[in-house]
N, C-alpha and C positions, 0 to 999 in steps of 0.2 A: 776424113771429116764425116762421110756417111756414113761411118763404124761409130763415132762418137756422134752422131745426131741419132741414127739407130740405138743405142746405150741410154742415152738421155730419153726419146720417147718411151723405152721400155721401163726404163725406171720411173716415169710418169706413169706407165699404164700399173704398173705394180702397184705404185702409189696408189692410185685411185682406187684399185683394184681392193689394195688393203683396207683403206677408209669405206668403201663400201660393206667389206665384212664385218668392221669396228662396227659400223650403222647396224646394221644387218643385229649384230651381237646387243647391240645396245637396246635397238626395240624387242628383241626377245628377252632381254631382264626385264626393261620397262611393263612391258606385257604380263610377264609373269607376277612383278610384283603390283601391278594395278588391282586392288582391291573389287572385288566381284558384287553385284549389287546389292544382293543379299547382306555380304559383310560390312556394306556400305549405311544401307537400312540400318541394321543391327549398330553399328556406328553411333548413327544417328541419332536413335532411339536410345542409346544410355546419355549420350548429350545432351537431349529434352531432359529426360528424367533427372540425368545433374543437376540442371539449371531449375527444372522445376522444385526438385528438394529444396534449393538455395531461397528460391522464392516464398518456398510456406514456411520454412524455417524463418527468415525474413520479417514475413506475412506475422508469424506469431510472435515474435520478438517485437515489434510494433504495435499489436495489441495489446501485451504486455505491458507496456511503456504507457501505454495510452492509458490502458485501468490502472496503477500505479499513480500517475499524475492524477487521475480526476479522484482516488480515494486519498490523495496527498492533500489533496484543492479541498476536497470535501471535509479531511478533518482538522485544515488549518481552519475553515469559514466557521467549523463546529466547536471550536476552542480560543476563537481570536478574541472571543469577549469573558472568555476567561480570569481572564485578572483584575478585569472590571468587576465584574461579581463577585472575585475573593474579597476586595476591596470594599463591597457593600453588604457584606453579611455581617460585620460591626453594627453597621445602621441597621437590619433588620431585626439582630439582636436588640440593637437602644430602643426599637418601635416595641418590639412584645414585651420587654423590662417596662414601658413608658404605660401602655395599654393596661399591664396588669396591676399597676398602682394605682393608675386611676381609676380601676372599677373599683379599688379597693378602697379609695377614698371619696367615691362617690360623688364623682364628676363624669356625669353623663353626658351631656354636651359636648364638653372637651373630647371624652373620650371617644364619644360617635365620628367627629371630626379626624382626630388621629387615626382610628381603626378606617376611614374611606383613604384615610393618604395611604398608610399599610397597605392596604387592600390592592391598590391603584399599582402599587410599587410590586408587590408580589405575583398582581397579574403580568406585568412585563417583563419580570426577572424568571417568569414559569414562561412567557412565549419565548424568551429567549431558549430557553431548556435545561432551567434549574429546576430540581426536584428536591424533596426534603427526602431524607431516609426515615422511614417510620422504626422511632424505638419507642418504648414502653416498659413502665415500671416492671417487671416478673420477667421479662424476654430472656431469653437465653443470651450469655456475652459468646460475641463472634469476633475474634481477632481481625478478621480479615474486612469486617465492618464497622467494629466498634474502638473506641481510645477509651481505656481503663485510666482513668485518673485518677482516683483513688479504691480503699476496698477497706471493707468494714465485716467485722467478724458476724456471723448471721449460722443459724440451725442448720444440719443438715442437707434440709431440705430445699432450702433457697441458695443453696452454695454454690457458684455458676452463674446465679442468675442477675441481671441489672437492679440496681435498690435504687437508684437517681440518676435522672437524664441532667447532665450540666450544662451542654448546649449543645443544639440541635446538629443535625449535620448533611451535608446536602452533595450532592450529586447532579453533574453537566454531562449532558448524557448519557452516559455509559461508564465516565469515569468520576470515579469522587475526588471533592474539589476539599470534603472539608468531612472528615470521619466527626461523628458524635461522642460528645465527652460524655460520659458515663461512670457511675460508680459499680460497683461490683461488689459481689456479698462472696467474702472467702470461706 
């Protein structure tokens, strides 16, 4: 029985003996592969800098968005009264048809009257931010400004150029609402 309680202690001290080398082996991996501070720093410092990229990429994507909406805001508020004004340049047109008969038949009164409501009307529809496009008889025709309604055979020299404005043509801001009718000399 002292041969086998001697056997069994040894086998215990072995044991231990062995887990102690296991230990032993384990913190010289652990140690060896424990990152040095230097590497650690360095670590850490491309992880600021990831995070930080992420942030002004972010940062400007957000800004982005923000001017995007406020020039979206800006030129719905600048075109919402849009359709209202296509709608009343019929009546501005009836006002200068109505103006130029009657100076023509020589009703002054009357016509002083209508030309303050005209007037009155055209101040509003100019603070709103309609603009008339200025054409003129001799002007050069511009496609991109002008509607050729018709064309009348003309010299040379006028060939290209406007012969009659047929009706005006106006501009809401920066975009045209209503190109001017024009004739053209071929």
């Amino acid at each position: 029985m002292k041969k086998d309680k001697q056997k069994a202690m040894d086998r215990q001290k072995e044991k231990a003996e062995k887990q102690n080398q296991d230990k032993k082996q384990v913190n010289e991996k652990t140690e060896e592969q424990k990152p040095t501070t230097e590497e650690r720093i360095a670590a850490l410092e491309k992880e600021l800098a990831d995070e930080k990229d992420k942030y002004v990429r972010l940062y400007a994507e957000f800004i982005n968005f923000q001017n995007r909406t406020k020039r979206e805001k800006r030129e719905l508020i600048e075109t919402a009264s849009e359709e209202v004004i296509k709608a009343l340049l019929p009546v501005v047109d009836d006002f200068e048809r109505a103006l130029t008969e009657m100076k023509k038949a020589g009703e002054n009164e009357w016509a002083k009257g209508v030309q303050l409501i005209y007037d009155k009307l055209m101040k509003t529809l100019r603070d709103e931010g309609l603009q008339e496009i200025p054409v003129q008889k001799g002007d050069d025709f511009n496609p991109d400004l002008h509607e050729a309604v018709a064309q009348i055979p003309g010299d040379e020299k006028q060939k290209g150029k406007i012969h009659d404005v047929i009706e005006k043509g106006y501009k809401l801001g920066d975009k045209i609402i209503r190109y001017p009718k024009v004739v053209t000399v071929q």
